[in-house]
VEXRO-632742 format. One record per residue: x, y, z of N, C-alpha, C in turn. Coordinates in steps of 0.2 Angstrom, whole numbers, plus 2048, in hexadecimal, padded with zeros to 3 digits. Layout:
# residues N
XYZXYZXYZ
...
This chain:
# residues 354
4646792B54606742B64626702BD
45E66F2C045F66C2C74626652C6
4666602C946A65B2C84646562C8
4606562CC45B64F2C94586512C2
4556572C14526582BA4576552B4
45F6552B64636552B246364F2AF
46364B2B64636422B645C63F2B1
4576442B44526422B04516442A7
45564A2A84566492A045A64329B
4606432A046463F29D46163529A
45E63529F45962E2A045663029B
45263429844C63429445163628D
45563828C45963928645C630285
45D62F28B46162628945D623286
45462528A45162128844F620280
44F62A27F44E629277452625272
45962627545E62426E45E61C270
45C61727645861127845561026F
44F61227244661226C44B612266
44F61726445061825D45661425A
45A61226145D60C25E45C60525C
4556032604515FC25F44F5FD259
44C60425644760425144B60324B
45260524C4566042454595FE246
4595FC24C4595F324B4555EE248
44D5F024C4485EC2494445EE243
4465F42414435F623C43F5F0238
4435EC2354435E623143C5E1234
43C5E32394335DE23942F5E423E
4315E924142C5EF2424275F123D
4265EF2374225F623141A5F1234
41A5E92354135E823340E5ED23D
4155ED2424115ED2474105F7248
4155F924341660124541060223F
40C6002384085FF2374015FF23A
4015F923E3FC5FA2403FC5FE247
3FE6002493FE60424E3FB60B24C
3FE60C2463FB6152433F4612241
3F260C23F3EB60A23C3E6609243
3E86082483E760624D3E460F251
3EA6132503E76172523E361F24E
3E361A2493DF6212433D761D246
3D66162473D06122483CD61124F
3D06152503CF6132593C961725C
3C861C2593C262225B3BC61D25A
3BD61B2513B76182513B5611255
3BA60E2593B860A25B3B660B263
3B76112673B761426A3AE61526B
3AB61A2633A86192653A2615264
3A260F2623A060926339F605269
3A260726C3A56062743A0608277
3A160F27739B616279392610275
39461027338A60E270388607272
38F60427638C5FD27838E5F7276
3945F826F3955F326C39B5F3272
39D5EA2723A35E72763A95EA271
3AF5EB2763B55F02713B95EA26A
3B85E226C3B95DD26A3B65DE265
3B15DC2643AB5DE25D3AD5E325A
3AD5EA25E3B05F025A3B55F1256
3BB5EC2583C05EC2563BF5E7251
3BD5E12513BA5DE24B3B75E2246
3B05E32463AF5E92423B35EE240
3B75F22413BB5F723D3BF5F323A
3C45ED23B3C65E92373C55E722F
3BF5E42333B95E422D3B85E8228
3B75ED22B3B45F62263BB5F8222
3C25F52253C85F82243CA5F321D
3C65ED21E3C95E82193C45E7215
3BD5EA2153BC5ED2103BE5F220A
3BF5F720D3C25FF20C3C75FA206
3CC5F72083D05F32043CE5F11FE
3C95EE2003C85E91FC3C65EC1F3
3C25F31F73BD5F51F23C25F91EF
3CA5FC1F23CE6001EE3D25F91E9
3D35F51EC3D75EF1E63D25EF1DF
3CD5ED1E23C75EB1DD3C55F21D8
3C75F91D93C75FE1D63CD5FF1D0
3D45FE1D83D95FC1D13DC5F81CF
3D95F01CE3D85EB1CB3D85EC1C3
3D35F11C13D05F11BA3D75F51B8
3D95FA1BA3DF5FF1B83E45FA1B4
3E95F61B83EB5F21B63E85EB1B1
3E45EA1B23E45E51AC3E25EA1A5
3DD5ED1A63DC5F11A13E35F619C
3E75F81A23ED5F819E3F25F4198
3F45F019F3F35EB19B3F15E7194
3EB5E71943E85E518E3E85E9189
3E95EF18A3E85F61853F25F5182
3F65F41873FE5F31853FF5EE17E
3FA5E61813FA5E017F3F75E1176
3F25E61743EF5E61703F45ED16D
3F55F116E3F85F816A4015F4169
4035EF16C4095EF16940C5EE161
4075EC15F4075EA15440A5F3156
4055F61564045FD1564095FF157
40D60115E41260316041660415B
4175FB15B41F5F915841E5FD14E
4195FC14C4175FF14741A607146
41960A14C41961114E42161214E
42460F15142B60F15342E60E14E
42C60914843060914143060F13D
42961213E42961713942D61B13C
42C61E143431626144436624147
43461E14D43B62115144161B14F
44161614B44761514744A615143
44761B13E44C62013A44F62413D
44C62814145062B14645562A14A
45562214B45B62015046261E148
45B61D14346261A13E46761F13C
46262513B46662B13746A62E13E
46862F14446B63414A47263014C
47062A14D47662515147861F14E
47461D147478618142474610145
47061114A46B60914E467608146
46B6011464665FD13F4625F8143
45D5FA1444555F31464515F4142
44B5EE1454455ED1414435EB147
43B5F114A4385EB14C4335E714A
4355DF14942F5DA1474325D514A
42C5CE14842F5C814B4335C5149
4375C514343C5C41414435C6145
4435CE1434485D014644A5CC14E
4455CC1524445CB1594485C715A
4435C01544495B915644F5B9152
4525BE14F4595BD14E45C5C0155
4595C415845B5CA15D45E5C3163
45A5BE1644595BD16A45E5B4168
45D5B11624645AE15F4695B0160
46C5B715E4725B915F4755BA165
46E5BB16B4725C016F46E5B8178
46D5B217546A5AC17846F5AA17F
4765AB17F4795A81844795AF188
4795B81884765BA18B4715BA18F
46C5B818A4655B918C4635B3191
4695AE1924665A819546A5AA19D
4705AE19E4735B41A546F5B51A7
46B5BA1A34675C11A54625BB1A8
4605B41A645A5B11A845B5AF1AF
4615AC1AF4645A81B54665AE1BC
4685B41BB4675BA1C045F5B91C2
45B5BC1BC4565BD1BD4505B71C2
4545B01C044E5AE1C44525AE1CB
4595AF1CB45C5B01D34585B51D5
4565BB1D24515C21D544D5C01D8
4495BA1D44405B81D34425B41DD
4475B11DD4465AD1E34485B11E8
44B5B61E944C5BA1ED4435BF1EE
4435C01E743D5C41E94375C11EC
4375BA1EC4325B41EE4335B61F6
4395B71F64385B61FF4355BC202
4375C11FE4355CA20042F5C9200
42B5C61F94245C71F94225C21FF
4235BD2014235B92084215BF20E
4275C220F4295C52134235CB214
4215CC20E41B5D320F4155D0210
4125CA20C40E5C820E40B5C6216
4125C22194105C122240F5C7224
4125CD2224105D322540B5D6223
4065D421D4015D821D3FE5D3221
3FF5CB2223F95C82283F95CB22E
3FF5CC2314015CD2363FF5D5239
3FF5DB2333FC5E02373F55DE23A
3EE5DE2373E95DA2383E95DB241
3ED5D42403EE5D32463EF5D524D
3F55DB24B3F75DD24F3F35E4251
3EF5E624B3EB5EB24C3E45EA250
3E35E424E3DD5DF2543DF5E3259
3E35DF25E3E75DE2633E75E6267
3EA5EA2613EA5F12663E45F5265
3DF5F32603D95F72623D45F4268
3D65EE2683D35E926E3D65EB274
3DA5EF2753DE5EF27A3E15F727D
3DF5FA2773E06012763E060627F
3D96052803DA6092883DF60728B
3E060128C3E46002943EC600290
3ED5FF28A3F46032883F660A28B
3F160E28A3F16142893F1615291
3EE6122963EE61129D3F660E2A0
3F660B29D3FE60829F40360F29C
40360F29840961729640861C29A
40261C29B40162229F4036232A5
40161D2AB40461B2B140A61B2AF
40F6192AB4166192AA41A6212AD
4176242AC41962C2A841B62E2B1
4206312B44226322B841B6392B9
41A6382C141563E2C34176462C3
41C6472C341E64D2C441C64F2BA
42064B2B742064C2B041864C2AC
4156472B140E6482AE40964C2AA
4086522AD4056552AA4086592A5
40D65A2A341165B29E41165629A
41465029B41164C29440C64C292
40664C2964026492933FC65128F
3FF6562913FF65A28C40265B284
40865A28640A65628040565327B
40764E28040264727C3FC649278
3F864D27B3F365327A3F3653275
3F86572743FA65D26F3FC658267
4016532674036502633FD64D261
3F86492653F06472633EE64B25D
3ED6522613E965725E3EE658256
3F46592543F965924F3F6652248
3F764F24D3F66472483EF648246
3EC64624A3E36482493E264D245
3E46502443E165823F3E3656238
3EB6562383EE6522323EC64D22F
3E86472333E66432303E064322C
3D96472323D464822E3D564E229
3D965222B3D96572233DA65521E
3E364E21E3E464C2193E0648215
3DC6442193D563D2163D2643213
3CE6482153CB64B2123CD64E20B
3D365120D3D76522043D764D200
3DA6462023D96411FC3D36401F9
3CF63F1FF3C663C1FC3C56451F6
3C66491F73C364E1F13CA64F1EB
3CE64F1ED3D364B1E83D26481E3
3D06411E43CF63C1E43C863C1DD
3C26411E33BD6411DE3BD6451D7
3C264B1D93C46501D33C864C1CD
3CE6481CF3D26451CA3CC6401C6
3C863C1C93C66361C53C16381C1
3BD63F1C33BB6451BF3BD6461BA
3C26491BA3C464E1B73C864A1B0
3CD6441B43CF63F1AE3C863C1AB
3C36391AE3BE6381AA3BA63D1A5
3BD6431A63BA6491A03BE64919A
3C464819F3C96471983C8643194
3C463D1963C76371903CB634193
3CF6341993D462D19A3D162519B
3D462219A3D161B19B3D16181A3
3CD6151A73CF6161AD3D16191B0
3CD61F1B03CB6271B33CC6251BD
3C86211BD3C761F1C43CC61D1C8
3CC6171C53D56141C83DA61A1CA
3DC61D1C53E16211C43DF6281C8
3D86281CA3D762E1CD3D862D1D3
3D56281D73D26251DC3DC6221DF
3DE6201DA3E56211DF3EA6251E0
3EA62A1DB3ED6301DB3EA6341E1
3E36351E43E26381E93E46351EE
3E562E1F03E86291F83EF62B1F5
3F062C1EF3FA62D1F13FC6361F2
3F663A1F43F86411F23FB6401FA
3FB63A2003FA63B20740163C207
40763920140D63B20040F6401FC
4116451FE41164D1FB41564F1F7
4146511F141664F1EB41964B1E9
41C6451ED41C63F1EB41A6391E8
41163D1EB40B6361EA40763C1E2
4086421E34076451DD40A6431D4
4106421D64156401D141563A1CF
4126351D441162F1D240A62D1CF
4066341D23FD6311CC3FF6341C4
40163B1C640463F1BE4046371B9
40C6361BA4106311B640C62B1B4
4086281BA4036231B93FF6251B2
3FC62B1B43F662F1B13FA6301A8
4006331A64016331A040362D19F
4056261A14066221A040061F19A
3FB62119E3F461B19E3F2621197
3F46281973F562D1913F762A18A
3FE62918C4026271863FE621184
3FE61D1863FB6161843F461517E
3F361A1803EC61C17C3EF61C174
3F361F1723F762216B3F2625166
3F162A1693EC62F1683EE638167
3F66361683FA63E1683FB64216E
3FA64616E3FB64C1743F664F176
3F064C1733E864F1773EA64B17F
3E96451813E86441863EE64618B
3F46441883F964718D3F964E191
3F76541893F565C18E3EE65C190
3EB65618F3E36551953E665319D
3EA64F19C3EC64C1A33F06521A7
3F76551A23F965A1A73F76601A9
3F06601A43EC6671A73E86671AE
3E465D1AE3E265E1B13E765B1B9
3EC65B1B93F165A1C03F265F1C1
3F36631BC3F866B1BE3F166F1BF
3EB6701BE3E46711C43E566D1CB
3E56651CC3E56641D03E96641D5
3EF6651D33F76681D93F56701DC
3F36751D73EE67B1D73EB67C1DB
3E66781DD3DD6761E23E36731E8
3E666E1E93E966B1EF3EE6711F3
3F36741EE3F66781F23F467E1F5
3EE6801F13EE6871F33E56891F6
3E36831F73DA6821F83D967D1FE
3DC6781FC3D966F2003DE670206
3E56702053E967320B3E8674210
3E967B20E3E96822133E2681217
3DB6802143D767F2163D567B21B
3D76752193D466F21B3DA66B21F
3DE66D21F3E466A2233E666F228
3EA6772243E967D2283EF67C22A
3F36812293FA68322E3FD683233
3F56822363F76852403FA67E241
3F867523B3FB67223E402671241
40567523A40D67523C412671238
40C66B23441166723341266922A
41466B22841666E21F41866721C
41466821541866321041D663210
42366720D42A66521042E662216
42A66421A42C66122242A658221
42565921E42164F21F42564C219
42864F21442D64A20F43464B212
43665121643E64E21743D64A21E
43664A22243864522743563D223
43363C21D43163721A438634219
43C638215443635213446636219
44863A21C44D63822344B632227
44663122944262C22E44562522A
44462622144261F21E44B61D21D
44F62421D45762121C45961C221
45661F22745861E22F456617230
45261822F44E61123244960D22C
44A60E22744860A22243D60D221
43B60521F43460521E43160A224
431606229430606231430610232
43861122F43861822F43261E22C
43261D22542C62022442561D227
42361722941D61822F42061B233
42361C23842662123E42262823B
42562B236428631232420636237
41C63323541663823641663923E
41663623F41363724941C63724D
42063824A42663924C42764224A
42464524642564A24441F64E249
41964C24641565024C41A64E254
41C64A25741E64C25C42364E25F
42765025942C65525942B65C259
42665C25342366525542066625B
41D66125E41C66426641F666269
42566026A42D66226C43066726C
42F66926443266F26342E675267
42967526542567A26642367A26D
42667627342A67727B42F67B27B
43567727A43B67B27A43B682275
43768327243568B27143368F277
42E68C27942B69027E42F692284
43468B28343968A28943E69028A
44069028244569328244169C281
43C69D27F43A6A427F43A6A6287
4396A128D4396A229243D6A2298
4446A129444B6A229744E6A7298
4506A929C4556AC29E45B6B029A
45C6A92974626AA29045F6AD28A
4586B02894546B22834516B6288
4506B928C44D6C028D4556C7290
4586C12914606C62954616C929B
45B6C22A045D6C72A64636C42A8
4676C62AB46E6C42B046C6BE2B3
């Protein structure tokens, strides 16, 4: 490599470990702006073209705000009932429960491992008598928790005002961003990056509408499917199980658990629990080997496994902030990679001439 190419690499590696220094510095109030930036640019097409039909880019960016804090609103309001209806199904079956745990399961503890309880309200207040200067610690910890956690939930809150905001700002502002980075890009390197750029678009782009569209039939199948079963808040449980499949097996194992939760609670035996696992173990079934391949499609490059170990790498590294990075950091690494292959297929050192 020629001696300025050199310099110029060397500058552009500084700059990376720069970027990924700051971000594992600022991580800590990065998450509402790197947020809104991937929200910014999943929304930007549609405001775009709003733009194209005449609407001012101001307004357009208002309206998808709008449409996006709808979208919100109407997923709270869906799983709003989930929880309290649990809830109240907990609050009324506890006679029940505790009824249930006298009969089996504390003979079982008395004869296996020699545990002498009752549970009733008597026992309780002998329980909580005896064991009162503990239970006044565990209070006094606990509310040290409750004020720490005051400040956290503080802390999330400003951040959900604040993306909003900053998402405004970069859809209102979107082209001449995109115009200023652009101008930045050294000319000789230009058309190269911005091939790149291209390509990494085209990556995230596919990904995402694939992925949206896998949720939304997801989505539709589970709220289905658990509603033929008979689970109780079939919808809830469906409708978030699909928006968590966008995490890969991750967001599956946390609808599952949700789902025989809201199972067991019913105390109705092992009908609803092998209706639930039938219907997940079809739905993981349809995902991997149908909704996938099809609608996402291989040529992207990006594989479940690759999207979870750069979920946990990115989120070790750099915290919250890191798993937002995770996605458009990956996609622009397989482009990366997918140069320096070509690069390297078209070396000298891989074909063996002298």
């Amino acid at each position: 490599m020629p001696s300025p190419d050199r310099l110029h690499a060397a500058l552009w590696i500084g700059l990376g470990l720069l970027c990924a220094w700051l971000i594992a510095l600022l991580s800590p109030i990065l998450a509402p702006f790197l947020l809104a930036a991937i929200l910014a640019y999943i929304c930007n097409p549609l405001v775009d073209r709003m733009q194209r039909l005449g609407l001012p880019r101001i307004a357009g960016a208002v309206a998808v705000l709008a449409l996006l804090g709808g979208v919100i609103a109407a997923l709270v309001l869906i799983l709003l009932p989930l929880v309290t209806e649990e809830a109240r199904i907990v609050a009324e079956r506890l006679p029940e429960a505790a009824a249930l745990a006298n009969e089996r399961l504390i003979p079982w503890l008395r004869e296996h491992y020699g545990i002498r309880i009752q549970l009733d309200a008597a026992t309780l207040k002998k329980l909580v008598a005896e064991n009162w200067d503990s239970l006044q610690t565990i209070a006094q910890r606990l509310l040290a928790s409750l004020k720490i956690g005051g400040v956290a939930l503080a802390g999330i809150l400003a951040n959900l005002l604040l993306t909003p905001v900053v998402m405004f700002y970069l859809l209102a502002d979107w082209p001449r961003l995109v115009a200023r980075i652009d101008g930045a890009i050294p000319r000789p390197w230009h058309a190269r990056a911005a091939a790149m750029a291209r390509e990494v678009d085209a990556v995230l782009a596919e990904f995402l509408r694939g992925q949206i569209l896998v949720m939304a039939i997801l989505a539709a199948y589970y709220s289905t499917a658990l509603w033929i079963a008979g689970l109780p808040s079939a919808l809830s449980v469906g409708v978030l199980t699909g928006l968590l499949i966008f995490v890969p097996y991750i967001g599956y194992a946390t609808g599952l658990i949700l789902a025989l939760l809201v199972a067991v609670l019913q105390f109705q035996g092992l009908g609803p629990v092998v209706a639930v696992l039938a219907v997940y173990g079809i739905g993981q079934a349809l995902e991997s080997f149908l909704l996938t391949p099809f609608l996402v499609g291989e040529r992207i490059g990006l594989h479940p496994l690759a999207v979870i170990f750069a979920l946990m790498a990115f989120g070790q590294l750099f915290g919250f902030a890191g798993i937002l990075l995770a996605l458009p950091a990956s996609a622009v690494l397989l482009v990366g990679l997918r140069e320096v292959r070509a690069a390297y297929l078209d070396s000298r050192f891989y074909r063996g001439d002298a």
